[in-house]
VEXDREN-2710 file (C-alpha; in Angstrom, 1 decimal):
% VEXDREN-2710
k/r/px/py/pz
1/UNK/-13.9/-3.9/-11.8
2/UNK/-12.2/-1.0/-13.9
3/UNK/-8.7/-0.4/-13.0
4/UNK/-7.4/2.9/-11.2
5/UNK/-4.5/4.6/-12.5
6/UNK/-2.9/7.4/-9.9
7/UNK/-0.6/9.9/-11.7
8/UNK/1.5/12.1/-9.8
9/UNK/1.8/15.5/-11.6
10/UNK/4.9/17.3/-11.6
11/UNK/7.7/15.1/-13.0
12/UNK/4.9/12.6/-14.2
13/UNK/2.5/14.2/-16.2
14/UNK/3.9/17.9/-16.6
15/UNK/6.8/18.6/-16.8
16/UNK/6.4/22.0/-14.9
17/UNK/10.7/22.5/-12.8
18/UNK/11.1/26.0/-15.4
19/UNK/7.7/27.3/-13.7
20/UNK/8.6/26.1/-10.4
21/UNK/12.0/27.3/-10.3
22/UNK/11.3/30.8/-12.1
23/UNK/8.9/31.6/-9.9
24/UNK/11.3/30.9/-6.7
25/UNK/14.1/32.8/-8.3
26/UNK/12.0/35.8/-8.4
27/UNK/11.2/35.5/-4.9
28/UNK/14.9/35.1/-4.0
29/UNK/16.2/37.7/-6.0
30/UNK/13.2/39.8/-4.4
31/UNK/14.6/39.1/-0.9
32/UNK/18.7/39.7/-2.3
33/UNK/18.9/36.1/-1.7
34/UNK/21.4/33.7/-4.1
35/UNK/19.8/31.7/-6.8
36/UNK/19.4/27.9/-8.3
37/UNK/19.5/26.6/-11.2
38/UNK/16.9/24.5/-13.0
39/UNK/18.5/21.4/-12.4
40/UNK/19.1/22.1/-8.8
41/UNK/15.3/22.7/-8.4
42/UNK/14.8/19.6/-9.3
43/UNK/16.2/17.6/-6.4
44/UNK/14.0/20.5/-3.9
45/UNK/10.7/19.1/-5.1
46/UNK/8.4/17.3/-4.8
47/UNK/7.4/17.3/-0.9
48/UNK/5.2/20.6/-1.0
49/UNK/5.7/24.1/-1.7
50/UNK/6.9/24.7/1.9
51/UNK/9.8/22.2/1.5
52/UNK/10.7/23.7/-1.3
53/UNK/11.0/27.2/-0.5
54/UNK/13.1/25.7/3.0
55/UNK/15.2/24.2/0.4
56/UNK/15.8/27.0/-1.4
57/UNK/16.5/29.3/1.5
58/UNK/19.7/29.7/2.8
59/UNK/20.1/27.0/5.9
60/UNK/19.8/30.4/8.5
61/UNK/16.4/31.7/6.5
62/UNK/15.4/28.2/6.3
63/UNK/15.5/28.0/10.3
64/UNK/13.3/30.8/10.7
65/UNK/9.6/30.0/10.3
66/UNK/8.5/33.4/10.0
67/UNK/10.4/34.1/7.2
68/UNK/9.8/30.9/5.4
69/UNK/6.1/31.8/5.8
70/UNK/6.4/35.6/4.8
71/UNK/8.6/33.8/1.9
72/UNK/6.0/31.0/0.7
73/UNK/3.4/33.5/0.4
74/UNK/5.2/35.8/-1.7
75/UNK/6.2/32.6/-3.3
76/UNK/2.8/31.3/-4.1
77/UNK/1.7/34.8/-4.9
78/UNK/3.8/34.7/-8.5
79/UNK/3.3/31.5/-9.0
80/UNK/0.1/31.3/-9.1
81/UNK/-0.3/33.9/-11.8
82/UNK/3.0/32.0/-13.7
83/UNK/2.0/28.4/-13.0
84/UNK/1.8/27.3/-17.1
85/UNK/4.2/30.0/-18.5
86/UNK/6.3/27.1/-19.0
87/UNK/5.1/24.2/-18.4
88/UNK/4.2/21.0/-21.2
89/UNK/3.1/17.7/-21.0
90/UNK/5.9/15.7/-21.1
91/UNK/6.3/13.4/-24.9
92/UNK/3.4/10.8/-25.8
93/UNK/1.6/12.1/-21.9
94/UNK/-1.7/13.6/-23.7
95/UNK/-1.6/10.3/-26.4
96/UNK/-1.6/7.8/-23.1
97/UNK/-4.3/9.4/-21.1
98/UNK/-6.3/9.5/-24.4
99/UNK/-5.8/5.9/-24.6
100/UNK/-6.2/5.0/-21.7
101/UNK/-9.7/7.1/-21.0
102/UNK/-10.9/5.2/-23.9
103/UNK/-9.8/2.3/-22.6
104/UNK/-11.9/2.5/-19.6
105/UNK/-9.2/2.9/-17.0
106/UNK/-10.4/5.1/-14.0
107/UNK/-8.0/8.1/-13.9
108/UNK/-6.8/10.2/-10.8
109/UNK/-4.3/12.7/-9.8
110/UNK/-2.3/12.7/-6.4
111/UNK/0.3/15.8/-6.0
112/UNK/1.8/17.6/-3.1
113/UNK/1.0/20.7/-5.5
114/UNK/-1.2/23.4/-3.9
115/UNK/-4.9/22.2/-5.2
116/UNK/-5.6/25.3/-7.0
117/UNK/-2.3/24.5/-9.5
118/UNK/-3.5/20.9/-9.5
119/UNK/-6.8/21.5/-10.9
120/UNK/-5.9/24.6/-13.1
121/UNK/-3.1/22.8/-15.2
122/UNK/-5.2/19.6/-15.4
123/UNK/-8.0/21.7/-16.6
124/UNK/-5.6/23.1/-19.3
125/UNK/-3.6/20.5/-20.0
126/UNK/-6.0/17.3/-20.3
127/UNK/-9.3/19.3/-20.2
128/UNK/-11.5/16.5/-22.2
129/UNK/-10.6/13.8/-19.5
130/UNK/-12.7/13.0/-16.6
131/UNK/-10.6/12.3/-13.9
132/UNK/-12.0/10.5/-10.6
133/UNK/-10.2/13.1/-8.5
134/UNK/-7.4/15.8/-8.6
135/UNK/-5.6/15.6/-5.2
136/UNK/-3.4/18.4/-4.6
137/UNK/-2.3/19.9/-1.5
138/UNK/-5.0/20.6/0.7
139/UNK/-5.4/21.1/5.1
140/UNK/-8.0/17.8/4.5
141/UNK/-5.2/15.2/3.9
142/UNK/-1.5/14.9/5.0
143/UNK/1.3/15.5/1.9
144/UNK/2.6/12.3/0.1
145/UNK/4.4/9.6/1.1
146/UNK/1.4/9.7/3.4
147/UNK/-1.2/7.3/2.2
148/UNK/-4.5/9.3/3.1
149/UNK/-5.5/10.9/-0.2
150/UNK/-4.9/7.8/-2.6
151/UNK/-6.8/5.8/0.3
152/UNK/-9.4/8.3/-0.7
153/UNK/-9.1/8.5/-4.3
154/UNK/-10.1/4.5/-4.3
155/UNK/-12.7/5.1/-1.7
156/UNK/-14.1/7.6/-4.5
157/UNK/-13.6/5.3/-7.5
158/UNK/-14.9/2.3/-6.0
159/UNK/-12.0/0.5/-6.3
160/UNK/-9.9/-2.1/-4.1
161/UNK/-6.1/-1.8/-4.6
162/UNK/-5.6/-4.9/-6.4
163/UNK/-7.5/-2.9/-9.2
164/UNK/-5.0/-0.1/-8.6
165/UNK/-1.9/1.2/-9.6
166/UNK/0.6/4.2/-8.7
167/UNK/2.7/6.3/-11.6
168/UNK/5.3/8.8/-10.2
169/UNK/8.7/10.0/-10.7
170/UNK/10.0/9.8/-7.1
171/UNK/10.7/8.1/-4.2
172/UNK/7.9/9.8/-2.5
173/UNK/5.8/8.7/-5.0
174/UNK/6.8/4.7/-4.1
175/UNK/6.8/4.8/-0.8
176/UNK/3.3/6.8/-0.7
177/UNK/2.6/3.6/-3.0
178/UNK/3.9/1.1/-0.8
179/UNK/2.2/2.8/2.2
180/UNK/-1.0/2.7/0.2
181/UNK/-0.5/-1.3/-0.8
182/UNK/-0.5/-1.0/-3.7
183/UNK/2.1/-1.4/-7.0
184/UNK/4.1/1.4/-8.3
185/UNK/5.3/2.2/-11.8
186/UNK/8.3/5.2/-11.8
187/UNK/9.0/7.2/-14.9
188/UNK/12.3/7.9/-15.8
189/UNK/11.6/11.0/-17.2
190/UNK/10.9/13.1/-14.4
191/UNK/12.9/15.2/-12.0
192/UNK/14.9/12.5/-10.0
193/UNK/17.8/10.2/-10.5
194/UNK/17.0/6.7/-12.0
195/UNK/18.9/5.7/-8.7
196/UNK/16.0/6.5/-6.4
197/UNK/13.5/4.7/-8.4
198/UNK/14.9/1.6/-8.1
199/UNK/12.4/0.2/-5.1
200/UNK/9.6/0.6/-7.7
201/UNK/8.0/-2.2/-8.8
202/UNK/8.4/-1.4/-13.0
203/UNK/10.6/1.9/-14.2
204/UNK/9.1/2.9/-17.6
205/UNK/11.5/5.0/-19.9
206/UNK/8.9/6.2/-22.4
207/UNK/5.0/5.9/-22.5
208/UNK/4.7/3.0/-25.0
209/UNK/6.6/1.2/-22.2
210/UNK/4.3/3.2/-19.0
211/UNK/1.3/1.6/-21.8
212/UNK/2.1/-1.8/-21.5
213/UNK/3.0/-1.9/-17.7
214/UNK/-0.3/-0.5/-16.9
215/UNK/-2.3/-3.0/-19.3
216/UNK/-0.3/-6.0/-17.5
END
């Protein structure tokens, strides 16, 4: 049976906090509200767009649901026309899912990005591989660390979870992996502290490393 590889997206595969965090910076500074930094962003992500915008409120605005609403639409608005301004692939990412497509590995994405941003920067960024499935978030399936959508990803591929393994850059990420069953690889690279990784099963600091975990 081939093996599955699940990549989260942001933090994993792109490395898309400038887009993210420019785009909530606008809708903030629309509203008069204070600002964040890219490095704060980068501790607000990673649970949905919702969560972040309730991060990036002010505790009061936050509270209100209304207003996160009215602000997560105005939010998703500018993104969505900004959503590649800045982003890349992080270094050796396009190099490792080349290798690994040739290799025959089974390929999937599972993000708690809206699914349109999902699909459009893995249709720009990796458009000559054929993933199994590009998860994003969807009303279908609960967000990460909820196991649902990588339960589904390996119901489409065909493939039991000893044939599967999880790549992420977060603690979501591991324990929607450990709800799942099934191993988890962090990357080092991505948008959280090393600190949180360390319930992984392997941390990989560079892709030659991510290459050789995933061939184990």
């Amino acid at each position: 049976m081939e093996k599955l590889v699940i990549f989260d997206l942001d933090g994993t595969l792109l490395n898309t906090i400038a887009d993210l965090g420019t785009a909530a910076n606008h809708t903030l500074q629309e509203l008069g509200l204070p600002q964040h930094t890219l490095d704060e962003y980068r501790l607000m992500v990673g649970n949905g767009m919702r969560k972040l915008i309730m991060r990036a409120l002010p505790d009061q605005k936050a509270a209100d649901d209304a207003f996160v609403d009215s602000t997560l639409a105005a939010f998703l608005e500018y993104y969505a026309d900004h959503i590649d301004v800045h982003t890349t692939p992080y270094p050796g990412i396009p190099e490792l899912i080349s290798a690994l497509s040739t290799q025959g590995y089974r390929l999937a994405v599972a993000s708690n990005k809206i699914q349109a941003g999902a699909e459009k920067l893995i249709a720009r960024f990796f458009p000559e591989t054929d993933f199994v499935a590009v998860m994003g978030n969807s009303p279908v399936y609960p967000l990460k660390p909820d196991a649902a959508v990588v339960e589904y990803i390996m119901s489409k591929a065909e493939t039991d979870k000893a044939h599967t393994v999880m790549v992420g850059d977060s603690g979501t990420d591991i324990q929607t992996a450990r709800n799942a069953g099934i191993p988890i690889i962090a990357v080092s690279w991505g948008f959280r502290p090393r600190h949180e990784l360390t319930a992984a099963d392997n941390i990989a600091d560079n892709t030659n490393q991510l290459l050789n975990l995933i061939e184990k």
